[in-house]
Structures are given as C-alpha cells and as structure tokens.
N, C-alpha and C positions, 0 to 999 in steps of 0.2 A: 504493500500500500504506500509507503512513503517514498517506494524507488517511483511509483506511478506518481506519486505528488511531485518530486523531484525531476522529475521528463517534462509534464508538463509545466512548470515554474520556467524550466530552461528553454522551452517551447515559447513561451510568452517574453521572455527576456530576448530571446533570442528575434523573436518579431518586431519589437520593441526597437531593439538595434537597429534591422532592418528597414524600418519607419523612418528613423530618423537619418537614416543615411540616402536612403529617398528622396526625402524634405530636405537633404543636404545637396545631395545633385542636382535637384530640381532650381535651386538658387544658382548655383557655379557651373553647371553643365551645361549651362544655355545654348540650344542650338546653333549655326551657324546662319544669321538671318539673309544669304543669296538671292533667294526666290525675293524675299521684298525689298532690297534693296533693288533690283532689277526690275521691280514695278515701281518702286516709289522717284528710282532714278532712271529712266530707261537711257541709253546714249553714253553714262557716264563710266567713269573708271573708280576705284577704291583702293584702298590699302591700308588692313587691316594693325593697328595698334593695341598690343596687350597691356595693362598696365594691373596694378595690385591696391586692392581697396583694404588700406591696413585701417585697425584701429584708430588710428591718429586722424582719419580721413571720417572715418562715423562717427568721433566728435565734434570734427566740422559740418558735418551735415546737422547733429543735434543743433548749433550754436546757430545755424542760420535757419531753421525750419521747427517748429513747435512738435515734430517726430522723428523718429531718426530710424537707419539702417538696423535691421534684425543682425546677429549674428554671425547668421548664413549669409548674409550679403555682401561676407567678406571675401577676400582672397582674387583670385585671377580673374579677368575680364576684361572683353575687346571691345575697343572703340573702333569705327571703319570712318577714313576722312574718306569724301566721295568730289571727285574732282571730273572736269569736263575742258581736257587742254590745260595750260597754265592755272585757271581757275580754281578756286575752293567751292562748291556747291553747298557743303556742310558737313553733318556725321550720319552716320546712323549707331545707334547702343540700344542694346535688350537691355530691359531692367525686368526682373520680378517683381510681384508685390504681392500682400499678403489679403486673402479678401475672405469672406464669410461662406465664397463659394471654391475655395482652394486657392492654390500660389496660381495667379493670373503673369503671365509676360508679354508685356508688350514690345515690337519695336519701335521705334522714335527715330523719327527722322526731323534734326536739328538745322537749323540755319548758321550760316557762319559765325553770326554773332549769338548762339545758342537760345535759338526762339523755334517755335513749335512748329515746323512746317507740315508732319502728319504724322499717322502711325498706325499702325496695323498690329489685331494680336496674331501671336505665335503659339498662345497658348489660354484658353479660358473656357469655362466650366459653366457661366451663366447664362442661362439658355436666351437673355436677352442680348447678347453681346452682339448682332445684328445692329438692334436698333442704335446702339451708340459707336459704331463702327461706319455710318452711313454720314453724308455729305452734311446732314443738317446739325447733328454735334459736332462734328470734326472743326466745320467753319467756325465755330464757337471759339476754335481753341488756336485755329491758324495765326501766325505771325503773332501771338503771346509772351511776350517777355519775363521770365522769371518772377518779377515781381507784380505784373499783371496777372498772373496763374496765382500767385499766394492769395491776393484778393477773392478767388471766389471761390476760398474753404475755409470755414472756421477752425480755431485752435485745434479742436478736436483731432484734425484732420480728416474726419468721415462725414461729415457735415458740409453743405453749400452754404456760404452767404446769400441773402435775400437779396434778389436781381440783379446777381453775379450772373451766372448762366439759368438757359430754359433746355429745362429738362421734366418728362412724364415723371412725378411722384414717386411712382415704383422704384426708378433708376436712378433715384437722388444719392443713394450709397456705394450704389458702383458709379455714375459720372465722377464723386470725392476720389473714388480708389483711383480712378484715372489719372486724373488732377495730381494726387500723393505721388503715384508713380513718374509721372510728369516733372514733378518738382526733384523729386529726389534725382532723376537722369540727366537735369542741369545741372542741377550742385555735384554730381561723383563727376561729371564730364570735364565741370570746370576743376576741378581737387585735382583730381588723379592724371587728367590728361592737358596739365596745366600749359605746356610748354608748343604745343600742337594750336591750344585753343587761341594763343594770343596771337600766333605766328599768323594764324589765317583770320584773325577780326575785321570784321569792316570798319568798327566803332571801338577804338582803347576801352577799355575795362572801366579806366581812371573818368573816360572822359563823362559828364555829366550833362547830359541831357533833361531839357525842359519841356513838360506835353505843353505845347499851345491850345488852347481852350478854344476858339475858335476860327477855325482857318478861312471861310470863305466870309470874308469881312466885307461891309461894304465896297471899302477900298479896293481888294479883289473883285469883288464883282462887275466892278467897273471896266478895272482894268482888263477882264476877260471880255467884257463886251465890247469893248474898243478894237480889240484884236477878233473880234467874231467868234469867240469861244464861247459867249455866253448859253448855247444850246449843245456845247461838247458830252455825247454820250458815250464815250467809249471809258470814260473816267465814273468809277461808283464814288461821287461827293458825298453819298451821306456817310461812308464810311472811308473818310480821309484822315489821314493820323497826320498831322506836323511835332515835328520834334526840332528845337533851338539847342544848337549845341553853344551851353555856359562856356564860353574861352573869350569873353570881351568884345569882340568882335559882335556879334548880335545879326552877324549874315551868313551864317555856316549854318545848314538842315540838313534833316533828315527827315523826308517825305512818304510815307506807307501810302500806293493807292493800288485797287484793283482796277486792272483794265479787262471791259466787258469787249471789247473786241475778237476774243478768240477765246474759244472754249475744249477746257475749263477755264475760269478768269485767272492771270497770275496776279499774285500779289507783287506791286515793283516796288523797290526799295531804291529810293533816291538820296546818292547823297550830293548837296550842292554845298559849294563853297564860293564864297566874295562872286555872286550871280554863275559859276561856271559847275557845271554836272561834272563831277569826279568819278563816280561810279555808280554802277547802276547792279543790282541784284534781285534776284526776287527770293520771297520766303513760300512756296509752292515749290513750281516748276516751272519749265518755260514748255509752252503748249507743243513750240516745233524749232528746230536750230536756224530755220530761215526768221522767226519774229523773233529767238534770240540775239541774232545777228542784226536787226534792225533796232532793234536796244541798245547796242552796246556800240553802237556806230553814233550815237547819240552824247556818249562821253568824250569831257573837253568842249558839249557846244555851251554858246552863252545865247544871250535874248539876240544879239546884233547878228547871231549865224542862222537864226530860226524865226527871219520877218519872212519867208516865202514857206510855210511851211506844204509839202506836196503829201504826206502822207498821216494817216493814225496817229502813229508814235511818234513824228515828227510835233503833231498838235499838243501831247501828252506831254511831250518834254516843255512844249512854249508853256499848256499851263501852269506846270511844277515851278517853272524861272519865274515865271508871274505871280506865282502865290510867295515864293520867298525874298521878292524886290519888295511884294507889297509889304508883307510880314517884316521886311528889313527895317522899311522902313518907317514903319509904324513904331519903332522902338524909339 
C-alpha cells in the first residue's frame, strides 16, 4: 500500500515538473515568427538579433510600467530588424503574456521609433481572438507610442480607461492583455536591444516632443485654400497628429497622416525641419514600392519646389509644409 502511495506521489511530482517546464518553454521557446513577418512585411529583408532579458532588465520594466515581466520571461530572445535597401522598416518581437485563457503570444510588429504598427497572434486560446485581430481594433492601436498605449489601461493592468479605446464588453480583458503585452514589447525592445534601437531612430530618444492641440487652425485653412487644397481628400484631417519638436527652434515637426489614396491607407510619418521634408516613413506599410518611391522622392523638397504640384503625394507633401509654416509661425 505505501509502495502504491509512493508511485503515485512520484506520479504527480513528476507531472508537476513537467507543467512547469511547459509553462517554461512556452515563454522562451517562442517560435520563429517567418510566416508573419513575410505578411506583415512582404518585399522586405530581416536579421535576426538574440539578446538576454536578465533580471536587471524586469526591474526596469517594473520601474516604468505599474506590472512587470513573470519569471519565465526571462533568458534568451530574438529581436528581427526588418529593413527594405538601406532603410530600417522596424522590428518584429514575440512576447508572451499571461491571460485567464492560457500564455497568449503575440507578434509585434514595431516602427523605427518603437510605435505599434501591427500584430498578429502566434498563439491564443480565446475563442474571440478573431474579433480583436481584425482591422477595427488593430486601427485603435496603429502608430501608438509607448506612452499613448499606457493611457488606455488602468494600474491594474487588466482594466481599460474610460474612452481610451472601443471595445465589445466581453473583450475589455483581453483588449488590456493586448495592450500589457504591447507595453511590455516596447520597454524589453528598448532595454535589451538598446544599441540597434537608437542606431535606427527616426526621433532621439532625448528628443522631446510637443502634441499640438490643434492643427488645422484657421491660419491653415486659409492657407490651404489659397493653394487649392482646401477640398484635398486623399489626407484623413480628422485624424492628423502634429508633433513640435522642443529644441528652440519652434519649426522642426513631426506630422502622423493617413493617406486615403491607396488601399490599405498608410500611415506617413513626416518629418520637416526649418520648412524642408527630411524624411518620410510610415508606421503600417507602404501599399506598393512604386507609391513608396513617390514618397521618398519627396524628401529634401521645401514649399518653393512644390508651387506646381502634378501628383497625390506631390499635394500631400505641399499640405504637410503648409501646416508646419503655419504652425511655425503661429509660435
């Protein structure tokens, strides 16, 4: 009787063990995310970076985030930079995270300057995982910056802020899980893969950026009407971001707009300095290499190279200049 109590004791320790070595690999064996990267970037190339999430590093995630890294979320793990030519596109990094419906893993697909450009899971057990997978949450979460994502979870971390994001009731605990795993894949990305992330910034780390409250001021409205812009649809105005980069100067932007001209719409990422486009990126994708190439043919111009403008992008870049002379000089 006690050798039979003794078999099965070993039986259950023995399972036990096996659980938890499970729940161990499940966090650090993360598959290799190819397949989505090659949807999330089609065209591009990558190169894979290992780097080691020690202790010292799930302190810092504690110290900037009201939750921190489990454990298991320690030890080896790959960052992929995903480049197109000279270019940095951004990363991709699997995180796990822990949910009520099992270890969920998403992959993340980052922007140069570590903002949300999408993500796909690789792994999740909630039979809703459809509906927050599909274009109507996703957009919620596009071109998100670290600290615009902390705004829409309460401390808690499992909780949404009130008219942070719209989400069905049911899904308000796993949209937070998202969100959580979200946050934590900026902050180990920036930690561990410190040296990668600054090489390829668009925007210094240091530098300090200002939201402008309202961009299409009268003053721009004007001055879009003047130049015949004033019925330009291939720019989504209601959701235009301006951003004033703090360095004295008071005429250095950075402009978020989606252009509705090609679908899906990308999000452009402008940045202007003393009136002249320095660079242009987007935090999506680019629909096709030939409207890429019509973007990027655009950096280096100022207002004085774009009074004939002949094309879409051509009009896209005159509004961007115009909204940051007016914004310039409204300061």
């Amino acid at each position: 009787m006690k050798h039979l109590l003794l078999i099965k004791l070993s039986a259950l320790l023995l399972a036990g063990a096996i659980a938890e070595s499970v729940q161990a690999q499940a966090y650090c064996a993360l598959r290799d995310p190819v397949r989505q990267i090659g949807e999330l970037y089609p065209g591009h190339s990558y190169v894979s970076h290992v780097g080691v999430v020690t202790s010292d590093a799930r302190k810092e995630v504690s110290n900037r985030l009201p939750f921190t890294l489990h454990f298991n979320e320690l030890g080896s793990h790959t960052v992929y930079t995903v480049s197109k030519g000279e270019t940095k596109a951004g990363y991709v990094h699997v995180r796990p995270e822990i949910t009520r419906w099992g270890i969920m893993e998403i992959t993340w697909s980052l922007d140069a300057d570590l903002r949300v450009q999408d993500f796909a899971f690789q792994r999740c057990r909630n039979r809703r995982r459809a509906i927050l997978e599909n274009e109507d949450f996703k957009k919620q979460l596009r071109g998100k910056s670290f600290d615009e994502l902390l705004g829409l979870i309460n401390q808690d971390g499992i909780s949404l802020t009130d008219n942070g994001i719209e989400v069905n009731s049911l899904d308000e605990e796993f949209a937070a899980s998202i969100i959580r795993c979200a946050l934590k894949t900026i902050v180990v990305t920036e930690i561990v893969w410190e040296k990668q992330v600054q090489a390829a910034r668009a925007v210094p780390r240091d530098t300090e950026l200002q939201v402008v409250t309202e961009v299409y001021t009268p003053n721009v409205q004007t001055a879009l009407e003047r130049m015949l812009l004033g019925d330009n649809k291939d720019i989504d105005r209601e959701n235009v971001k301006a951003f004033r980069v703090v360095d004295g100067s008071k005429k250095n932007f950075l402009i978020e707009t989606r252009w509705l001209a090609a679908n899906p719409a990308p999000i452009v990422r402008w940045y202007v300095s003393e009136g002249t486009i320095t660079k242009i990126a987007t935090s999506t994708r680019w629909p096709s290499d030939a409207i890429e190439t019509a973007f990027q043919l655009m950096n280096g111009k100022s207002l004085a190279e774009l009074t004939n403008c002949k094309s879409t992008v051509e009009l896209s870049a005159l509004e961007v200049l115009l909204i940051c002379r007016e914004l310039g000089q409204g300061q």
